[in-house]
mmJSON file of the N, C-alpha and C atoms, coordinates in Angstrom:
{"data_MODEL":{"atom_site":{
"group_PDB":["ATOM","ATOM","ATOM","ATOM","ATOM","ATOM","ATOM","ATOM","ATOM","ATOM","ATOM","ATOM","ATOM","ATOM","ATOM","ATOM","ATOM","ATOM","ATOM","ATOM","ATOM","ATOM","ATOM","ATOM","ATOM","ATOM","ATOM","ATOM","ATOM","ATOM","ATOM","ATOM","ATOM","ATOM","ATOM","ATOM","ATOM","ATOM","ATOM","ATOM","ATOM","ATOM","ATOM","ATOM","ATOM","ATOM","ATOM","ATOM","ATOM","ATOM","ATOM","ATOM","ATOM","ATOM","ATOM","ATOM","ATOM","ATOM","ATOM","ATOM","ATOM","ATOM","ATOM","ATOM","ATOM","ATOM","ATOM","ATOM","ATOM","ATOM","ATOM","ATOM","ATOM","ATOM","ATOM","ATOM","ATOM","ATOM","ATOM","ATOM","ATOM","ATOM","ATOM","ATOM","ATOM","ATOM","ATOM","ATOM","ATOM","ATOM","ATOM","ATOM","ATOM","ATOM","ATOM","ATOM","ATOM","ATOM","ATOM","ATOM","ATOM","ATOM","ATOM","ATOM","ATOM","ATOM","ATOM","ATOM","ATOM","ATOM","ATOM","ATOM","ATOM","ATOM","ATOM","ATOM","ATOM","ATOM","ATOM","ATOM","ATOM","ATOM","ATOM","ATOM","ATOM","ATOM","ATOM","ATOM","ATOM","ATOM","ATOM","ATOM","ATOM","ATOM","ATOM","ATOM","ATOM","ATOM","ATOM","ATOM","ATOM","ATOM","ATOM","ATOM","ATOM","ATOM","ATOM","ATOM","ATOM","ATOM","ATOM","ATOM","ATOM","ATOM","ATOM","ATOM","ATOM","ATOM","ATOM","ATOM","ATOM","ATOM","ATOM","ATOM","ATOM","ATOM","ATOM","ATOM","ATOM","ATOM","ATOM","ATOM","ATOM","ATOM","ATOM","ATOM","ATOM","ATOM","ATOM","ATOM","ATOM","ATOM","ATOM","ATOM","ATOM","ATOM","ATOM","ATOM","ATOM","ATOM","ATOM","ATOM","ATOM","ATOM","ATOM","ATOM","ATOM","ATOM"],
"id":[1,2,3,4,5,6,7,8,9,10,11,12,13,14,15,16,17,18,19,20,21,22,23,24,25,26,27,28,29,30,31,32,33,34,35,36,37,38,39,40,41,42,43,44,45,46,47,48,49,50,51,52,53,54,55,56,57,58,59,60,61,62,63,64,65,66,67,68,69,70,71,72,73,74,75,76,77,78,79,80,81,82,83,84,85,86,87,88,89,90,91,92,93,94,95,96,97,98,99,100,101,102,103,104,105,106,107,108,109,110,111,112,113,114,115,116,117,118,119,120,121,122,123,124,125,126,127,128,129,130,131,132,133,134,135,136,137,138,139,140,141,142,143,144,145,146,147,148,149,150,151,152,153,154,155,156,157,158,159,160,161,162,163,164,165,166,167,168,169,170,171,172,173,174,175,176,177,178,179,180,181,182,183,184,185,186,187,188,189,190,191,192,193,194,195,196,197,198],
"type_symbol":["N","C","C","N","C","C","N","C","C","N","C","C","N","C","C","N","C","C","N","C","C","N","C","C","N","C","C","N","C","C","N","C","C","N","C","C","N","C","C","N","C","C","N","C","C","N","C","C","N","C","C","N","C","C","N","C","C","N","C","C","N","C","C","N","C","C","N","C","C","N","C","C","N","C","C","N","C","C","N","C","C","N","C","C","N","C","C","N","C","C","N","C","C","N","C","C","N","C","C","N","C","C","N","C","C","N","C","C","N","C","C","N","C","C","N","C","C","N","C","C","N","C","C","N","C","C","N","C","C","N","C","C","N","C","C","N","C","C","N","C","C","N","C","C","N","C","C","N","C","C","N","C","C","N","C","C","N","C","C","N","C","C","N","C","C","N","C","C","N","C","C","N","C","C","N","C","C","N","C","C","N","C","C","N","C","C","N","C","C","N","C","C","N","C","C","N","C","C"],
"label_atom_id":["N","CA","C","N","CA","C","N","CA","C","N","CA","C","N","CA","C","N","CA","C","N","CA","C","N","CA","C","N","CA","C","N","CA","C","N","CA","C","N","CA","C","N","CA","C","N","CA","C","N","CA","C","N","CA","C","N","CA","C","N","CA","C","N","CA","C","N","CA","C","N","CA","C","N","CA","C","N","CA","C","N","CA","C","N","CA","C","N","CA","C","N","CA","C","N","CA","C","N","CA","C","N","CA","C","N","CA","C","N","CA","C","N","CA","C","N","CA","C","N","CA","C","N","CA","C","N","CA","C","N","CA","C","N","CA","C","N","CA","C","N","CA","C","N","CA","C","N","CA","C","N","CA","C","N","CA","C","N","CA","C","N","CA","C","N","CA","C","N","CA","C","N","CA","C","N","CA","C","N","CA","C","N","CA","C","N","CA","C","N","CA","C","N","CA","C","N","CA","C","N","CA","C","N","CA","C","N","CA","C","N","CA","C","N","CA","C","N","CA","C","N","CA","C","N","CA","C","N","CA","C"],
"label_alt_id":[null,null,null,null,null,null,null,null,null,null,null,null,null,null,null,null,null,null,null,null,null,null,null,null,null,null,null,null,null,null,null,null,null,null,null,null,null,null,null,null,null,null,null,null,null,null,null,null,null,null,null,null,null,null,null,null,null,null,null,null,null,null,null,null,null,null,null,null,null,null,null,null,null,null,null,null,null,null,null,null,null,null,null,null,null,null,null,null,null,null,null,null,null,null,null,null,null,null,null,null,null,null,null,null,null,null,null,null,null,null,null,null,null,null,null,null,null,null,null,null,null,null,null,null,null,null,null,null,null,null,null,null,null,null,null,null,null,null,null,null,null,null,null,null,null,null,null,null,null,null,null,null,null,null,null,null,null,null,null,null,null,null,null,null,null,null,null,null,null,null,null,null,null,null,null,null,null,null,null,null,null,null,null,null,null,null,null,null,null,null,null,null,null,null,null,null,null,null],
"label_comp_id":["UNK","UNK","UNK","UNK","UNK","UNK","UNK","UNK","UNK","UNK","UNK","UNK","UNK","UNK","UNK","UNK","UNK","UNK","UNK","UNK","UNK","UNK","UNK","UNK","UNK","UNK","UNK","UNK","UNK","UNK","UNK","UNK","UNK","UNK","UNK","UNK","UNK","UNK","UNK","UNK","UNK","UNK","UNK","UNK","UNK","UNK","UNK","UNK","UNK","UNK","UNK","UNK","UNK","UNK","UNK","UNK","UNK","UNK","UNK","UNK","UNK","UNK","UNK","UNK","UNK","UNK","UNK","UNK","UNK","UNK","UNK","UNK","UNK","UNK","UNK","UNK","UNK","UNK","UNK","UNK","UNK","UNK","UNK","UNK","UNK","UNK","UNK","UNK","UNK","UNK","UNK","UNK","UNK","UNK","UNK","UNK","UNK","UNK","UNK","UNK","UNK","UNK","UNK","UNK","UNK","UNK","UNK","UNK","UNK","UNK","UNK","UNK","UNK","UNK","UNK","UNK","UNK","UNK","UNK","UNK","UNK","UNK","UNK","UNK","UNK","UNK","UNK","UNK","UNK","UNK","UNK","UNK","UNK","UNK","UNK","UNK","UNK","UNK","UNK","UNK","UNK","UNK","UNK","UNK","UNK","UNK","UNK","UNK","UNK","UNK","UNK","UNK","UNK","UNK","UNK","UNK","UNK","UNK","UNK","UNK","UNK","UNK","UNK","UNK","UNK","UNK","UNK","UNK","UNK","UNK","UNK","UNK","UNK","UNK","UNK","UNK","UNK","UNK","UNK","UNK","UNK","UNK","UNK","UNK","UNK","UNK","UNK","UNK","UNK","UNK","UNK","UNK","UNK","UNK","UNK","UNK","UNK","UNK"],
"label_asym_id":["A","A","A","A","A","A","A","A","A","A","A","A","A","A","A","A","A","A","A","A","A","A","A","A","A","A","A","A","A","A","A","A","A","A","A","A","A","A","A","A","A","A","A","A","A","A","A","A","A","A","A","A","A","A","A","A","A","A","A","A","A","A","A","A","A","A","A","A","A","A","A","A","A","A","A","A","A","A","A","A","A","A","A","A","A","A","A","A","A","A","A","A","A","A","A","A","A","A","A","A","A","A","A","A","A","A","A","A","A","A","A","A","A","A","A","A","A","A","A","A","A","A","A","A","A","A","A","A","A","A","A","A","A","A","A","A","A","A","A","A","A","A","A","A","A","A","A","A","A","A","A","A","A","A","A","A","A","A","A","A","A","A","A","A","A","A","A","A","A","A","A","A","A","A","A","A","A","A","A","A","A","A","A","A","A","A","A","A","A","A","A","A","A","A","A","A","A","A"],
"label_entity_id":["1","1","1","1","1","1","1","1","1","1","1","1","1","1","1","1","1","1","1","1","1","1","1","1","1","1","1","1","1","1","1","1","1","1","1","1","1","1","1","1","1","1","1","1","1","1","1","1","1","1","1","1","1","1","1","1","1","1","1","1","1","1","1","1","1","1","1","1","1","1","1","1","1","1","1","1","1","1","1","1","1","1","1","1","1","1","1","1","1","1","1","1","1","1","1","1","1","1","1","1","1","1","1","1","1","1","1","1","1","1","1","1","1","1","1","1","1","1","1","1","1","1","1","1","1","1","1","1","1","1","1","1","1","1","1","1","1","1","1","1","1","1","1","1","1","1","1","1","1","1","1","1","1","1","1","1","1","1","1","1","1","1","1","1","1","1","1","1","1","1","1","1","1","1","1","1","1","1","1","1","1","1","1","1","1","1","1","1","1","1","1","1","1","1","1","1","1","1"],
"label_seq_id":[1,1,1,2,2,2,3,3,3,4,4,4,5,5,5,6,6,6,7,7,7,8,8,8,9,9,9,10,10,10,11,11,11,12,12,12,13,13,13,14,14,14,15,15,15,16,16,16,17,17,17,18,18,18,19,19,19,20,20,20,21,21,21,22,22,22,23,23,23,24,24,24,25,25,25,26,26,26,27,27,27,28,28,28,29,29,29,30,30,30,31,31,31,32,32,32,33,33,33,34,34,34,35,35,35,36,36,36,37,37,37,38,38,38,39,39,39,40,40,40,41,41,41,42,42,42,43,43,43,44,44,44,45,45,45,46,46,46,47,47,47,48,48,48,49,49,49,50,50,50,51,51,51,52,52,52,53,53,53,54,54,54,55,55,55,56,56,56,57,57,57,58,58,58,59,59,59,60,60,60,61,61,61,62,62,62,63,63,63,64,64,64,65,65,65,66,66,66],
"pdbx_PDB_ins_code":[null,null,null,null,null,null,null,null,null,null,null,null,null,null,null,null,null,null,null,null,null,null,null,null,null,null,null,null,null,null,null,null,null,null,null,null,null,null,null,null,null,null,null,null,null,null,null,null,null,null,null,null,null,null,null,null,null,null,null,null,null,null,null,null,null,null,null,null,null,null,null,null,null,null,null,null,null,null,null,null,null,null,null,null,null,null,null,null,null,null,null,null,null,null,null,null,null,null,null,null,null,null,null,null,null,null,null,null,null,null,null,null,null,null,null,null,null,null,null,null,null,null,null,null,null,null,null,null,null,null,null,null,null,null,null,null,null,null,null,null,null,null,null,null,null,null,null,null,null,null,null,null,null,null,null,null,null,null,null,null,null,null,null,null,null,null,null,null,null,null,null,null,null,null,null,null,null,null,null,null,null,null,null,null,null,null,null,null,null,null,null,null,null,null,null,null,null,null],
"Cartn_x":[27.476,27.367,25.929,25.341,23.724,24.143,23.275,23.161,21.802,22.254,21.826,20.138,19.35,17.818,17.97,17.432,17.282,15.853,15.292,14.105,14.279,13.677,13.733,12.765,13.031,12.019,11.252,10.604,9.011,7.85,8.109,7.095,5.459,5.076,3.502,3.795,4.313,4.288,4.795,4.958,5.248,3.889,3.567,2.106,0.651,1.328,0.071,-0.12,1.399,1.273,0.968,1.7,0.918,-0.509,-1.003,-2.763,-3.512,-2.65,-3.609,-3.429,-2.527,-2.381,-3.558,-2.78,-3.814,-5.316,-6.295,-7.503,-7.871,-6.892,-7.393,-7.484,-6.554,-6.888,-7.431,-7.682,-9.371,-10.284,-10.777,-12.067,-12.246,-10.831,-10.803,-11.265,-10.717,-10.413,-12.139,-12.277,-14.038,-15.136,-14.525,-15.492,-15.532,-14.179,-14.075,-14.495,-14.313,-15.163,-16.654,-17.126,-18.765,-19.18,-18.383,-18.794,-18.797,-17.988,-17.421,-18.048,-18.927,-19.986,-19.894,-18.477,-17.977,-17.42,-17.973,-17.023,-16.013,-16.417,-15.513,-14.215,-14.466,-13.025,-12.344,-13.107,-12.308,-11.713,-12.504,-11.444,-10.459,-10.6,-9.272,-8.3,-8.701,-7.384,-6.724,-7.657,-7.089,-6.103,-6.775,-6.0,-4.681,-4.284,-2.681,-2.436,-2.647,-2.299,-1.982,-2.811,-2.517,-1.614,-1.081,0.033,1.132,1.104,2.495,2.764,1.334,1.51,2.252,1.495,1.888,3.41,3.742,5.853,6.09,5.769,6.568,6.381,5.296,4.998,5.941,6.532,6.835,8.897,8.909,10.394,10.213,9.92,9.983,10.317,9.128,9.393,10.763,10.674,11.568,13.163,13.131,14.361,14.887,15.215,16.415,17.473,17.512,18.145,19.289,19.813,21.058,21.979],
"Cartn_y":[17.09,15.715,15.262,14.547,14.396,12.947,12.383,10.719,10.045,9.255,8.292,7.982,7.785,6.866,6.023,4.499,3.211,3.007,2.198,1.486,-0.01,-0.173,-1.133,-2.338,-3.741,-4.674,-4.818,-4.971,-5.571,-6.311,-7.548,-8.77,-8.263,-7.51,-7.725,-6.372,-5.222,-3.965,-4.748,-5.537,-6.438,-7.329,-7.458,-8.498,-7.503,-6.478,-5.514,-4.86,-4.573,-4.29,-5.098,-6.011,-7.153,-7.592,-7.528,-7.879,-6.498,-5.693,-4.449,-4.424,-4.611,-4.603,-5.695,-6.756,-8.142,-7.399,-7.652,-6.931,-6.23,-4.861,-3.738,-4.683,-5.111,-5.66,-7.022,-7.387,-8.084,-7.937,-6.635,-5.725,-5.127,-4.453,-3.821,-4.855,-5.936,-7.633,-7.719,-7.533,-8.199,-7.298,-5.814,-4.485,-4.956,-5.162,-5.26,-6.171,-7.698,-8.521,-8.692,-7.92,-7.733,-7.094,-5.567,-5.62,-6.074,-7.392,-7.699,-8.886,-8.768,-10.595,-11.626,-11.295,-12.836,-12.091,-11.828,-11.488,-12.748,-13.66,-14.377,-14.944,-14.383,-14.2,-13.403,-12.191,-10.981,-10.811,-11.417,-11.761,-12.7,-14.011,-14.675,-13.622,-13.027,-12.63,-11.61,-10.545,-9.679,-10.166,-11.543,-12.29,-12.454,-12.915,-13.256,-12.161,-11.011,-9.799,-8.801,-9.049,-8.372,-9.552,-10.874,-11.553,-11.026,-10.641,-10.391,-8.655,-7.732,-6.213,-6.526,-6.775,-7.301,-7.204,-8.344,-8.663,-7.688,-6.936,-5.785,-4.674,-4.536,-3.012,-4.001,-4.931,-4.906,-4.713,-5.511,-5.097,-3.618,-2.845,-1.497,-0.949,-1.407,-1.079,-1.13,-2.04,-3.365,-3.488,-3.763,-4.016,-3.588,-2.025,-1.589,-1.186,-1.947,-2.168,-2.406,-2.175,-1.979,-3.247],
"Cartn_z":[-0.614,-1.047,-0.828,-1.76,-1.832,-1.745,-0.626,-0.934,-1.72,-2.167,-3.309,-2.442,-3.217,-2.765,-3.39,-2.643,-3.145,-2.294,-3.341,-3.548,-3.116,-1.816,-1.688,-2.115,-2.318,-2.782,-1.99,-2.114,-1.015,-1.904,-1.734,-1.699,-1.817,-0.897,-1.116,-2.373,-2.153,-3.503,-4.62,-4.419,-6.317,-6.709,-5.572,-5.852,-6.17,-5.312,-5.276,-6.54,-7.629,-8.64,-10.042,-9.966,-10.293,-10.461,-9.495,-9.253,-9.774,-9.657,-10.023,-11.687,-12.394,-13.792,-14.473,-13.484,-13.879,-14.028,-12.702,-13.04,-13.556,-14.093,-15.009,-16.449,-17.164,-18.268,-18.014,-17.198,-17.293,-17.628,-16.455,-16.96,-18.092,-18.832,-20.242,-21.291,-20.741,-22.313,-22.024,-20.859,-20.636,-21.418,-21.155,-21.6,-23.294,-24.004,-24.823,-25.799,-24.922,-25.553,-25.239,-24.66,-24.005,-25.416,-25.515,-26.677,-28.238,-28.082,-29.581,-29.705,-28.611,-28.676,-27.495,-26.956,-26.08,-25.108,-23.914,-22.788,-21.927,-21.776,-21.585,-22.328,-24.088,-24.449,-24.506,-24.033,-23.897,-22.62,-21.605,-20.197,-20.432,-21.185,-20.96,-21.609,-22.646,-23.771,-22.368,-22.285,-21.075,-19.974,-19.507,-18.521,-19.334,-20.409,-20.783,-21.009,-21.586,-21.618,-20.182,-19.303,-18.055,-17.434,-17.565,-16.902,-17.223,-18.708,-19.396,-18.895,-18.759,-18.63,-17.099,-16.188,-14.577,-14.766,-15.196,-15.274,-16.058,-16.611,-17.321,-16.084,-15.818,-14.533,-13.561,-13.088,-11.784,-12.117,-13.398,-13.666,-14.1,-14.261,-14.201,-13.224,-12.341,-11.055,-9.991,-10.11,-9.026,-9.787,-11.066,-12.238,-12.25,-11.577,-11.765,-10.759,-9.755,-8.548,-8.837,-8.162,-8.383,-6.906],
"occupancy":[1.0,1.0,1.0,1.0,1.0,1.0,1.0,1.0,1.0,1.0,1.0,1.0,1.0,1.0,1.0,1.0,1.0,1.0,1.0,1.0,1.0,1.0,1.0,1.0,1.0,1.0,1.0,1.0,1.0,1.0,1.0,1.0,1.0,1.0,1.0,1.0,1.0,1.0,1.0,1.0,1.0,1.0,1.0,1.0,1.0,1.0,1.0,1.0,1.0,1.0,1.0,1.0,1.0,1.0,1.0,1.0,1.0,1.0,1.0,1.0,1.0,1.0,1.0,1.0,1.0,1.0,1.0,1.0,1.0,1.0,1.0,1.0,1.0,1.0,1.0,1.0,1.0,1.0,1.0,1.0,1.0,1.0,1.0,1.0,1.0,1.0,1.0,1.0,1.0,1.0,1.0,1.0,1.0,1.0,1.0,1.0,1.0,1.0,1.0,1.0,1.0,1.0,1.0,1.0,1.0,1.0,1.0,1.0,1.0,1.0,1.0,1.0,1.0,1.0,1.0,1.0,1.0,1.0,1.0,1.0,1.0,1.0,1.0,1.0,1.0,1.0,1.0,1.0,1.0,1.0,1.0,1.0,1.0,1.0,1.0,1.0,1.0,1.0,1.0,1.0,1.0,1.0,1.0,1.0,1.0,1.0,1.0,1.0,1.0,1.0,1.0,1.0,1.0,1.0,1.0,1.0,1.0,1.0,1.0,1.0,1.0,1.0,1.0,1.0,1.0,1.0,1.0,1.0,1.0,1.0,1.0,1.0,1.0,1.0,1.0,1.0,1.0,1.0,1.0,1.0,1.0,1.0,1.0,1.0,1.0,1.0,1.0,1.0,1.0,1.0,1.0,1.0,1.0,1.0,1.0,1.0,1.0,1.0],
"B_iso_or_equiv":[0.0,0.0,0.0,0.0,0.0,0.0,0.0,0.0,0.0,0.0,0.0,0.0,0.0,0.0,0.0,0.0,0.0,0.0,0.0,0.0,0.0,0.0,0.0,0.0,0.0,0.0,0.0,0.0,0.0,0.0,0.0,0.0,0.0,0.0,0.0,0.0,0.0,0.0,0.0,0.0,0.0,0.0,0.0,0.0,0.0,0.0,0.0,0.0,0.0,0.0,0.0,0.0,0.0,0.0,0.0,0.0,0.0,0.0,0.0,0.0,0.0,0.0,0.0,0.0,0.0,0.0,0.0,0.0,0.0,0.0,0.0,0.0,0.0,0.0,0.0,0.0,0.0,0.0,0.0,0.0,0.0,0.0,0.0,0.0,0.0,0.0,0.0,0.0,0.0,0.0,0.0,0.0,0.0,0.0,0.0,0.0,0.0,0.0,0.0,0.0,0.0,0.0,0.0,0.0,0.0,0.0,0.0,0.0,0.0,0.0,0.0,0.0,0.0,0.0,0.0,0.0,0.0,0.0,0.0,0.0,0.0,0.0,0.0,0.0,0.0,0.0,0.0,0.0,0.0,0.0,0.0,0.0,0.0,0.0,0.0,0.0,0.0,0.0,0.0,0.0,0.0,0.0,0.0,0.0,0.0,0.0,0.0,0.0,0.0,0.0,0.0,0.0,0.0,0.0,0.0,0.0,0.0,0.0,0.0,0.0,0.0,0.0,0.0,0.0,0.0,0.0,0.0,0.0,0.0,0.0,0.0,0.0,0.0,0.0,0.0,0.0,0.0,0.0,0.0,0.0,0.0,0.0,0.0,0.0,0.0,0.0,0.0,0.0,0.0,0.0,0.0,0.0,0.0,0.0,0.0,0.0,0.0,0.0],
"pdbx_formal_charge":[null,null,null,null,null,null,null,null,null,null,null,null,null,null,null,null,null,null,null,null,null,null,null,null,null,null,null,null,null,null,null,null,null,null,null,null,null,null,null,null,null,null,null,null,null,null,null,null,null,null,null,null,null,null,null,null,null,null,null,null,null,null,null,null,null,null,null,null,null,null,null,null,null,null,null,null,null,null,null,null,null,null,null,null,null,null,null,null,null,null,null,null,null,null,null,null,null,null,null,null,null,null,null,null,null,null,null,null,null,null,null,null,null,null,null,null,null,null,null,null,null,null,null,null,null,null,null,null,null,null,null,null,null,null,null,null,null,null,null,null,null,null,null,null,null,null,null,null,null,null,null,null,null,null,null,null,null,null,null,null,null,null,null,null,null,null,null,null,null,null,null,null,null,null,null,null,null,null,null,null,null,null,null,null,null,null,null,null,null,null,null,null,null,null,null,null,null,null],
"auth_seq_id":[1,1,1,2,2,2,3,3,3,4,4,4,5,5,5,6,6,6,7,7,7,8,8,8,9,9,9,10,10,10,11,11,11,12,12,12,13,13,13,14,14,14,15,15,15,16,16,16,17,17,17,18,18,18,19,19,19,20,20,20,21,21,21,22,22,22,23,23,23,24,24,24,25,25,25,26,26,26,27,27,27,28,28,28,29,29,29,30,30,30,31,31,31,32,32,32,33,33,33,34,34,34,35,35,35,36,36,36,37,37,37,38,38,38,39,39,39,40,40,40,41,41,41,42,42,42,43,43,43,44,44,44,45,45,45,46,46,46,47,47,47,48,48,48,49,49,49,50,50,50,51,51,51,52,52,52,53,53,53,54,54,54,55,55,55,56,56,56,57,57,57,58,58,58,59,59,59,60,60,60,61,61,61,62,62,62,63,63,63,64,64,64,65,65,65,66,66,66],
"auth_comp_id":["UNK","UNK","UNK","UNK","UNK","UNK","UNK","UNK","UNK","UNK","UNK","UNK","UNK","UNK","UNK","UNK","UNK","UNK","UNK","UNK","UNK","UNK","UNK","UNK","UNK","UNK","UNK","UNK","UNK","UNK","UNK","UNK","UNK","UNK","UNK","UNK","UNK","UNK","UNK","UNK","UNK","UNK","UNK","UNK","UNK","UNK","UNK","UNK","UNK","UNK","UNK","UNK","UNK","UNK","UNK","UNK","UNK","UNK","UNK","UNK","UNK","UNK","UNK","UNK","UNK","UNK","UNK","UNK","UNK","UNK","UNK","UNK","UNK","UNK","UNK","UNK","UNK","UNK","UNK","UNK","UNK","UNK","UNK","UNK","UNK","UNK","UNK","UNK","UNK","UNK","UNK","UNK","UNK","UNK","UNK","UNK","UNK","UNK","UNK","UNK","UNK","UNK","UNK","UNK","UNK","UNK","UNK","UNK","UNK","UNK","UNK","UNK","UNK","UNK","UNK","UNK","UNK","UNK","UNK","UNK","UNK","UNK","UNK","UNK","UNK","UNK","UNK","UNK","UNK","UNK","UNK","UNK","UNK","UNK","UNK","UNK","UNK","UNK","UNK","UNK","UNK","UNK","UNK","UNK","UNK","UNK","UNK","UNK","UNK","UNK","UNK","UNK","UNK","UNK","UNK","UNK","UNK","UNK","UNK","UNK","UNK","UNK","UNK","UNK","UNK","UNK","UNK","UNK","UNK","UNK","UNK","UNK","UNK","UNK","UNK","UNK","UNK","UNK","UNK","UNK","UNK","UNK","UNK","UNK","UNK","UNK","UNK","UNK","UNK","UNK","UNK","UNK","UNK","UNK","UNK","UNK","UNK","UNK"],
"auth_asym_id":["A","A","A","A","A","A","A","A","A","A","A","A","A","A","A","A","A","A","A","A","A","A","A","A","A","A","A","A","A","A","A","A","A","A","A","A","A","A","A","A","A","A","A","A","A","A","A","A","A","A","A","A","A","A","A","A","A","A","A","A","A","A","A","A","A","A","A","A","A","A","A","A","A","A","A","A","A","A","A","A","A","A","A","A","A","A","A","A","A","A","A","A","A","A","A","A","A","A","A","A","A","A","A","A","A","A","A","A","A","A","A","A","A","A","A","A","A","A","A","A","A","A","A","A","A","A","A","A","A","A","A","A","A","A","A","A","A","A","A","A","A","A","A","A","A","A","A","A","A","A","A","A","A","A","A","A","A","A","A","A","A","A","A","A","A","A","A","A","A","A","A","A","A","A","A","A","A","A","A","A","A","A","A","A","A","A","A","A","A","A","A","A","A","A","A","A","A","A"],
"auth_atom_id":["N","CA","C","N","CA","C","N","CA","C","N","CA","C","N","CA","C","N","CA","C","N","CA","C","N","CA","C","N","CA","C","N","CA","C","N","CA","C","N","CA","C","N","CA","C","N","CA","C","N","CA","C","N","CA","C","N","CA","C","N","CA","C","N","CA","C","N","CA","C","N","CA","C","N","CA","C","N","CA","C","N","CA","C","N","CA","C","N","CA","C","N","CA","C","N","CA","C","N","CA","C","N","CA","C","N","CA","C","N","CA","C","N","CA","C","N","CA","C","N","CA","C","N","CA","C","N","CA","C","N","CA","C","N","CA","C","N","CA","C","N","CA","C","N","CA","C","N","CA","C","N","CA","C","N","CA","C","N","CA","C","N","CA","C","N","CA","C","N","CA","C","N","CA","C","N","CA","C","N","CA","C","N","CA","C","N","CA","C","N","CA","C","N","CA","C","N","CA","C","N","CA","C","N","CA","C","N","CA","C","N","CA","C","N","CA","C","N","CA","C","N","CA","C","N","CA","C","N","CA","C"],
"pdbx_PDB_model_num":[1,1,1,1,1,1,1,1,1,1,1,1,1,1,1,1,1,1,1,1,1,1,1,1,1,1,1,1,1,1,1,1,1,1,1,1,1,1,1,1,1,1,1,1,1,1,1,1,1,1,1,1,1,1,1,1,1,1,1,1,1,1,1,1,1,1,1,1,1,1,1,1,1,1,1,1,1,1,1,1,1,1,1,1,1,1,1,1,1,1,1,1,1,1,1,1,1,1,1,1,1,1,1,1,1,1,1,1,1,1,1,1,1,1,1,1,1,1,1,1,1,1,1,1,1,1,1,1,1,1,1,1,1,1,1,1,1,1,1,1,1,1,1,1,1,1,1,1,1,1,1,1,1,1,1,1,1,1,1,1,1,1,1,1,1,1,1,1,1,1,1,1,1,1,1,1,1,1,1,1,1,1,1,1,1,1,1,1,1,1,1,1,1,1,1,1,1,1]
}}}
């Protein structure tokens, strides 16, 4: 008989993943709009894009608890 692994939630590993998604598509939206003329619209865009990537990586993560 093999017992089951569960994943437990933890508060700061949801934030930590979170913040880390966030900043990567920051820097990408920023790289991107640095080069497309406007880095500061390429960070905001990144910023709503890495809020929305963030809640998707953490229900991945975290979401399927049972």
């Amino acid at each position: 008989m093999q017992g089951t692994t569960s994943t437990q939630f933890s508060a700061a590993g949801a934030g930590g993943v979170l913040l880390a998604v966030l900043v990567v598509c920051v820097a990408v939206g920023a790289l991107i709009g640095w080069a497309a003329g406007s880095g500061p619209i390429g960070a905001l865009l990144g910023a709503v894009f890495g809020i929305l990537g963030g809640i998707f990586a953490v229900y991945r993560r975290y979401g399927t608890m049972s």
